[in-house]
N, C-alpha and C positions, 0 to 999 in steps of 0.2 A: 504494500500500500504506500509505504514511501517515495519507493521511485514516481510513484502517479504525480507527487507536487508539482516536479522541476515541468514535465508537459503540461498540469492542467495551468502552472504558471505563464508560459507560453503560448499557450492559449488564447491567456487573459492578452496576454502584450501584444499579439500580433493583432486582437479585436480591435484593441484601441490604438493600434497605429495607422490600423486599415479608417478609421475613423467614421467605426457604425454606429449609428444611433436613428435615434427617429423623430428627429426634426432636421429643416431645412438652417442654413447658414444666414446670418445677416443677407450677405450680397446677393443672395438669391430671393430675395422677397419680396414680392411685389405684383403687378401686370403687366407683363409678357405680349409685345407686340413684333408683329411684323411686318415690313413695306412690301413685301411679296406682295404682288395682284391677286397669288392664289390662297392668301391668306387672310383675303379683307374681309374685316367683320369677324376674325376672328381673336379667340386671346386663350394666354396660358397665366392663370393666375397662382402666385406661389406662398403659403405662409409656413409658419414654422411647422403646421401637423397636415395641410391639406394641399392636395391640388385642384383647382376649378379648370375647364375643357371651358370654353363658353365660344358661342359664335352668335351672331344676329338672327340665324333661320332656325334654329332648335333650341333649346330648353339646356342650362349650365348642366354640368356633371360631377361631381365633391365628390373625392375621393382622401382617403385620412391615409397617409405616411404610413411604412410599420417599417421602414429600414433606410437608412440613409448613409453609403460609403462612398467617403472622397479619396482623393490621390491628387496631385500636383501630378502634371503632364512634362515633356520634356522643353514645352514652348514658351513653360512659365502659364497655362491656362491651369485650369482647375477642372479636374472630372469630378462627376456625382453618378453615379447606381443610384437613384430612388426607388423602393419596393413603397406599391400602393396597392391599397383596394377597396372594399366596399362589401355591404352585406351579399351575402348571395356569387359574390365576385370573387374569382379567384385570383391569386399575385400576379401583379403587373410589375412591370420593373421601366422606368424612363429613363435614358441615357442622357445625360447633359453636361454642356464644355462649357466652361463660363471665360471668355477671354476678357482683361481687365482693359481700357480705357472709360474714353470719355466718348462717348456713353459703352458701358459696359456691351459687349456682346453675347449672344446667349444662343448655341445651335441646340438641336434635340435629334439625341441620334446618331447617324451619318448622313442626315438633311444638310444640305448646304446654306439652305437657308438662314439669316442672321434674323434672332430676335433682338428686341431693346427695351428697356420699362419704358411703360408706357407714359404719358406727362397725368399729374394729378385731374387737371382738368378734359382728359378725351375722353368720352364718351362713358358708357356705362360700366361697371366695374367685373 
């Protein structure tokens, strides 16, 4: 039973280096837009426990956080694993690269697409 420490220790350290937990970062908080044509009307909203889907032609979608693991990338971006889901809904996981400037940039995925927050005063939340 001794030897079991030194792994379940390792364990612990690799969790918290990998940096899981189940909420969202500062820098990732907020409304999620894109200037894509093929993405008008729509938005990714992000808080510390949920994700909202929201577009103009259908009805928002809430989903509550259950895991969140970052890594620092080799470009200086920041990767995030988010595990989501919902009653009835089985794990979802979203890929997202948060590159830092002015305005922050935010892909989902391997989309090429650039997101950006949204300004406080556009449109509906």
């Amino acid at each position: 039973m001794r030897a079991m420490w030194p792994l379940a220790l390792l364990c612990v350290l690799s969790a918290l280096a990998c940096g899981g937990n189940d909420t969202l970062p500062r820098e990732l908080l907020g409304r999620w837009v894109s200037d894509d044509p093929r993405y008008a009307g729509r938005s990714l909203s992000l808080s510390q426990r949920s994700i909202i889907f929201a577009s103009d032609q259908t009805a928002a979608e809430s989903f509550s956080i259950r895991d969140v693991e970052t890594r620092r990338e080799d470009d200086g971006s920041m990767a995030y694993m988010v595990a989501y889901g919902a009653d009835g809904v089985g794990e979802l996981v979203l890929r997202l690269r948060l590159s830092a400037g002015t305005p922050a940039a935010l892909k989902i995925g391997d989309r090429s697409e650039r997101w950006t927050i949204a300004p406080r005063n556009a449109g509906p939340p």
